[in-house]
C-alpha positions as CSV (number, residue, x, y, z in Angstrom):
1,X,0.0,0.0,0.0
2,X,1.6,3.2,-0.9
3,X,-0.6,5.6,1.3
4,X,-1.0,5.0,5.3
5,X,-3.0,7.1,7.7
6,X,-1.0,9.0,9.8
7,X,-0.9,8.0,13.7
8,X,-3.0,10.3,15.8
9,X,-1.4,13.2,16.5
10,X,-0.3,14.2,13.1
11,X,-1.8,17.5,11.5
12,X,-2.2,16.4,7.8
13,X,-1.7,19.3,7.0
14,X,1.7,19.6,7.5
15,X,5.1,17.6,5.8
16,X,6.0,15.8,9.1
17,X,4.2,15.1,12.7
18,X,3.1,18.3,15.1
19,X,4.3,18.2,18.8
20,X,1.8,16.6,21.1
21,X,4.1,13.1,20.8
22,X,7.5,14.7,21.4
23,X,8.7,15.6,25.0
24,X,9.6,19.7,26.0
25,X,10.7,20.8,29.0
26,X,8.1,23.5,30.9
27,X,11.0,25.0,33.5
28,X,10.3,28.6,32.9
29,X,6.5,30.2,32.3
30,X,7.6,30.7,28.5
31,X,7.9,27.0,28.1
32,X,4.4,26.5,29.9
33,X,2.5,28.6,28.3
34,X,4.0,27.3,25.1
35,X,3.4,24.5,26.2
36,X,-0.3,25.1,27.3
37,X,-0.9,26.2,23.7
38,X,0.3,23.6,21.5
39,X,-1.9,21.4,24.0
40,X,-4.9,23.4,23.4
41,X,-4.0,23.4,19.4
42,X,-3.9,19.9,19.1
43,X,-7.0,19.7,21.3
44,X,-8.7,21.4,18.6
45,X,-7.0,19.6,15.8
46,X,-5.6,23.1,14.4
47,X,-2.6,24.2,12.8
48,X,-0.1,26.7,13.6
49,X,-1.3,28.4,10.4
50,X,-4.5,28.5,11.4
51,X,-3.9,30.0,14.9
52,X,-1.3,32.5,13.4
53,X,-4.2,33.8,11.4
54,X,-6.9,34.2,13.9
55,X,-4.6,35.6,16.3
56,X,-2.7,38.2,13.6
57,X,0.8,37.1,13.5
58,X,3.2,34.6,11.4
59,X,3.2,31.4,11.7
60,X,7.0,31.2,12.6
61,X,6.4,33.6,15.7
62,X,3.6,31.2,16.8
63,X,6.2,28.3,16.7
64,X,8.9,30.0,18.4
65,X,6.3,30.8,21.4
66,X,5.2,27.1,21.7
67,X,8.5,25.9,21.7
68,X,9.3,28.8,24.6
69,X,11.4,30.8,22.6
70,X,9.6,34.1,22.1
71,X,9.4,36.6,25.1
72,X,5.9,37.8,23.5
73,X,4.2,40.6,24.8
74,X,0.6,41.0,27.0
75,X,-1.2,41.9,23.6
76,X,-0.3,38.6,21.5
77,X,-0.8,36.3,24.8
78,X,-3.8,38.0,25.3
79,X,-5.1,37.4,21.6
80,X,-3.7,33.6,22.0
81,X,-5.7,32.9,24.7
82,X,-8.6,34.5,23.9
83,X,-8.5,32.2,20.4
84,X,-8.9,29.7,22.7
85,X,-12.0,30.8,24.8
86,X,-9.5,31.1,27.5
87,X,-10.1,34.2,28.9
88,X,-9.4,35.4,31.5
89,X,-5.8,35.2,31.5
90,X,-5.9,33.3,34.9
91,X,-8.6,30.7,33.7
92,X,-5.4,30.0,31.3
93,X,-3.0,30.2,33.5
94,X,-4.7,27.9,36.4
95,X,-5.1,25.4,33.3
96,X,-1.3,26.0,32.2
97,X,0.4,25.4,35.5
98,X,-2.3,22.3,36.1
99,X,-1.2,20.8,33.4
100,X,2.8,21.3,33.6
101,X,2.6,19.9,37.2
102,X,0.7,16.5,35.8
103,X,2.5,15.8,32.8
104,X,5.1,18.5,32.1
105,X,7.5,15.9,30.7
106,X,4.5,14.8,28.1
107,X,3.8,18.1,26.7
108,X,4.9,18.6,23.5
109,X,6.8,20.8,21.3
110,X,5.7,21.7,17.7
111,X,7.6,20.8,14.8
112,X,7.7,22.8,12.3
């Protein structure tokens, strides 16, 4: 068979597999509320495209602040989280910080 279904986890929208099955560290609150977001992505089964659009920025920036590179301001982190009916900020947050302290060496990073 020369076509296969991707495992779960895979956004088929994209050349190779998004984060949610690769391990990140979430040490510092960049890298959990990177991490936070790339869960809440997947959870909706949306790409990094797609988010960069709603939210109003490239899709490059998007991937550096999931992976906890970007020191993003209040503005975008407030537009990211209120793409994902997050609001308020510590609704997020409680959620973020939840998660990171149950399975902080699951989360994912996003490939890209």
């Amino acid at each position: 068979m020369l076509y296969q279904e991707k495992p779960v986890g895979h956004d088929n929208g994209v050349a190779k597999p998004v984060g949610a099955d690769i391990a990140r560290k979430s040490d510092t609150p960049r890298e959990i509320f990177g991490s936070a977001i790339t869960r809440l992505r997947m959870k909706q089964s949306e790409s990094q495209a797609t988010v960069a659009a709603g939210v109003g920025c490239e899709e490059f920036y998007l991937r550096n602040i999931e992976q906890g590179k970007e020191n993003l301001s209040f503005d975008v982190m407030y537009a990211i989280v209120g793409y994902f009916d997050m609001l308020p900020l510590s609704r997020f947050w409680l959620f973020a910080e939840c998660f990171a302290d149950t399975k902080g060496s699951d989360v994912s990073s996003s490939a890209g």
